[in-house]
N, C-alpha and C positions, 0 to 999 in steps of 0.2 A: 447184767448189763452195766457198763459203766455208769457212773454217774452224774455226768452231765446231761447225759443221751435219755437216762434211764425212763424220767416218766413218759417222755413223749413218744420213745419206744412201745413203751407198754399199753400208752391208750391207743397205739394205732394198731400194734399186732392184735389186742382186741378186737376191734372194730372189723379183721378182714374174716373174712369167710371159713377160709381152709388154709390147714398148718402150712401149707407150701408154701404161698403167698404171704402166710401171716412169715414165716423163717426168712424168705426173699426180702422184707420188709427188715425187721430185727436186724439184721447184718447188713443193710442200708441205713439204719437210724443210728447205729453203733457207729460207723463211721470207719470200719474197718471188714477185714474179711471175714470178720467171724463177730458172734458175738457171745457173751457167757448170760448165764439166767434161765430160765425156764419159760419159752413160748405155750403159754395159756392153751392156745388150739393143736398142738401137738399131742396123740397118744404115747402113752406111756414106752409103750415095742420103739415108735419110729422116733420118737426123741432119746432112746439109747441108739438108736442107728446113726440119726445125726450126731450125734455127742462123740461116737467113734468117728466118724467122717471128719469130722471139724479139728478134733485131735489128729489125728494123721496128717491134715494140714498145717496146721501149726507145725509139728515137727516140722513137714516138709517148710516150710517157711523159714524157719530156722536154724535148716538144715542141723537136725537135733544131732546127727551119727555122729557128723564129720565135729562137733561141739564136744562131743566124747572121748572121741578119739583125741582131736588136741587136748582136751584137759588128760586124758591119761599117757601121752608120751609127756605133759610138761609136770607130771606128778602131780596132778591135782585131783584125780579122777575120787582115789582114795577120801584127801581131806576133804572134799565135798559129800561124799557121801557119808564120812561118820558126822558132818555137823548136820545133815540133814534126820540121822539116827535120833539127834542130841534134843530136835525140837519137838515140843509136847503138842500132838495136834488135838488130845482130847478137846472137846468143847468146854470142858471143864477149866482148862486152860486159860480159856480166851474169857478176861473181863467184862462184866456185864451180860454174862451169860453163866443164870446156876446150874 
């Protein structure tokens, strides 16, 4: 969840009953279409179903294809990809994290 949004996100998807309403909530407190974090009342199955549904938005949102496609006719398609190669995602990585 973002972090403006975040706690008050969180104590209210708490508070609701069932993952649907608690997820209708979360993307109402986020203040956007979607929101990223982990909804507390969601199963493990349906919160990878939603995680795919909400990605397929965002692309659609962003119209991710047609983002591609201009970056590879204006030659960027490549340098973007090997500096995405270049960055270390291990958590080992990231500061304040052994």
């Amino acid at each position: 969840m973002l972090e403006p949004t975040k706690q008050a996100a969180s104590d209210g998807a708490s508070a609701r009953g069932d993952a649907v309403s608690a997820s209708a909530f979360l993307t109402k407190a986020a203040g956007q279409s979607f929101y990223n974090g982990r909804n507390p009342r969601e199963p493990a199955r349906l919160r990878a179903r939603v995680q795919r549904e909400r990605a397929g938005d965002i692309f659609a949102k962003f119209d991710f294809e047609k983002q591609l496609e201009k970056l590879d006719t204006e030659n960027f398609l490549y340098l973007l990809t090997q500096r995405f190669a270049e960055v270390d995602i291990r958590l080992s990585g990231i500061r304040g994290i052994p």
